[in-house]
PAPA-247830 format. One record per residue (C-alpha): residue number from 0; x, y, z. Coordinates in pm, 1 decimal. Each point is the difference from the previous one (the first is absolute). Layout:
# residues N
  pos         X         Y         Z
  NUM         X         Y         Z
...
END
This chain:
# residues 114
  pos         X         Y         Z
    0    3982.7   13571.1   -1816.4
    1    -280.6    -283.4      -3.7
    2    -251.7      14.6    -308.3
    3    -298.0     170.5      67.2
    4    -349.8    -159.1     -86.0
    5    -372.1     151.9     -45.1
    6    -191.0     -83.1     257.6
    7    -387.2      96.2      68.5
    8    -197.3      28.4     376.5
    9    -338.7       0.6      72.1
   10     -12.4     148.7     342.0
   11    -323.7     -11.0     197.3
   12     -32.2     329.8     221.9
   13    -188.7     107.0     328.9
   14    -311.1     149.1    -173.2
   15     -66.3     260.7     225.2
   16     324.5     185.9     -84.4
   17     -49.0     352.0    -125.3
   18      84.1      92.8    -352.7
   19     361.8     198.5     158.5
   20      44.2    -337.4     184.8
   21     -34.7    -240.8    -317.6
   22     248.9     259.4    -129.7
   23     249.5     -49.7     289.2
   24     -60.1    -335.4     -18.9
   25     100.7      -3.7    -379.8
   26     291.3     226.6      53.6
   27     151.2    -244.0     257.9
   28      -3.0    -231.7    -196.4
   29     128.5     169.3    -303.5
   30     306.0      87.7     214.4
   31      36.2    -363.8     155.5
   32      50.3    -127.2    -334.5
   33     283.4     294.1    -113.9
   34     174.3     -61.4     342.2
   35      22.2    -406.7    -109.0
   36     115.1     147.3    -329.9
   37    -286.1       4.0    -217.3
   38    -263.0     194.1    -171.9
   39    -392.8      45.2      33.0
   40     -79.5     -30.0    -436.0
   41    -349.9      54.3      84.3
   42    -312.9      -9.6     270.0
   43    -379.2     -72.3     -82.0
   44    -251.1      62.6     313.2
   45    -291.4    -220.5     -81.3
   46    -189.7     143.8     279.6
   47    -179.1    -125.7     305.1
   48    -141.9    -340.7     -35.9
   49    -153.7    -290.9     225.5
   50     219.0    -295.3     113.7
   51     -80.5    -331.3     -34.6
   52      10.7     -87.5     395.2
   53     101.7     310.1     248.6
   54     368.6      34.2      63.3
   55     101.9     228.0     334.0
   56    -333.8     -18.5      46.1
   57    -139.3     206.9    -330.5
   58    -203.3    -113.6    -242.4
   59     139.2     284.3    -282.6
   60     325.5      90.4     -94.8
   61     149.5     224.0    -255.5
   62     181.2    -129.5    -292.3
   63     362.0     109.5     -98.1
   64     151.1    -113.4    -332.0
   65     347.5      94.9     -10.2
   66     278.2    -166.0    -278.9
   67     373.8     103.8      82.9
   68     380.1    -167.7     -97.8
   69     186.5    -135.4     293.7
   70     261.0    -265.5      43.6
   71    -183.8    -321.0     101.3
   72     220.7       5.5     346.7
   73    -174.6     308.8      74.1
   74    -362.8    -150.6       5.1
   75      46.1    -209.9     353.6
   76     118.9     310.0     174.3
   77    -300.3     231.1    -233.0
   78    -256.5    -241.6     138.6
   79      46.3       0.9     349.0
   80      33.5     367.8      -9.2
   81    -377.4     -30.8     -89.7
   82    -100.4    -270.1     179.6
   83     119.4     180.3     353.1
   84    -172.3     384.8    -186.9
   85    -344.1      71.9     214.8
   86    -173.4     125.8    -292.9
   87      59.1    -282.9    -221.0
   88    -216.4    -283.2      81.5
   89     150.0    -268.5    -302.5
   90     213.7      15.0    -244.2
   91     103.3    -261.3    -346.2
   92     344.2     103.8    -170.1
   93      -3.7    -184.9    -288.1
   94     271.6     -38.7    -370.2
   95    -169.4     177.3    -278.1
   96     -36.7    -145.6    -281.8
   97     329.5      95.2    -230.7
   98    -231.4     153.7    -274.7
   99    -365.6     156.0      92.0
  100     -64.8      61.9    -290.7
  101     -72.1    -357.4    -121.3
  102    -312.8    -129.3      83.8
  103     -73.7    -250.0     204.1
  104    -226.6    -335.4     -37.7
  105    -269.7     -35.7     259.3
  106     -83.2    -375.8      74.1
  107    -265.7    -159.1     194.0
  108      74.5    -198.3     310.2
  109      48.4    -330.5    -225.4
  110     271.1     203.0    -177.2
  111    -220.6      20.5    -323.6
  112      12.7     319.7    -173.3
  113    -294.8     211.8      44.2
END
């Protein structure tokens, strides 16, 4: 069996879901990442917000926060699962860092600490 990582994704979501929907949506998910053998640790909904520049044509889209533990060969097929999804309009699966709970240093864009 391949070691499993942490991974976290910010997912960007059609905004004019209803609350059941966003559920659905969060529940697919949830079981796409048990059927590629891992588990959902946590999700966060930050809520509706406005994009930067309209994507699908929308200028809003709700925010998903979701952290799970999958095998990295799992990600490729993960992503285009929500890449070809209707109601997700991005998505960024990232590696968590290995220890949240240490802080991290913000720097400015010379690399200076702040």
């Amino acid at each position: 069996m391949e070691q499993r990582e942490r991974y976290e994704g910010l997912l960007v979501l059609d905004p004019d879901l209803s609350e059941e929907a966003l559920s659905r949506v969060q529940a697919q998910l949830a079981e796409q990442v048990v059927k590629l053998g891992g588990t959902v640790d946590r999700h966060q909904s930050w809520g509706k917000r406005r994009l930067a520049y309209r994507v699908r044509k929308r200028r809003d889209g709700f925010y998903l926060l979701v952290g799970f533990t999958i095998a990295p060969a799992a990600i490729t097929p993960l992503n285009q699962w929500c890449a070809v999804h209707q109601s997700i309009l991005r998505q960024l699966i990232v590696l968590a860092m290995s220890s949240p709970s240490q802080p991290v240093e913000v720097t400015t864009s010379r690399g200076e600490p702040e």
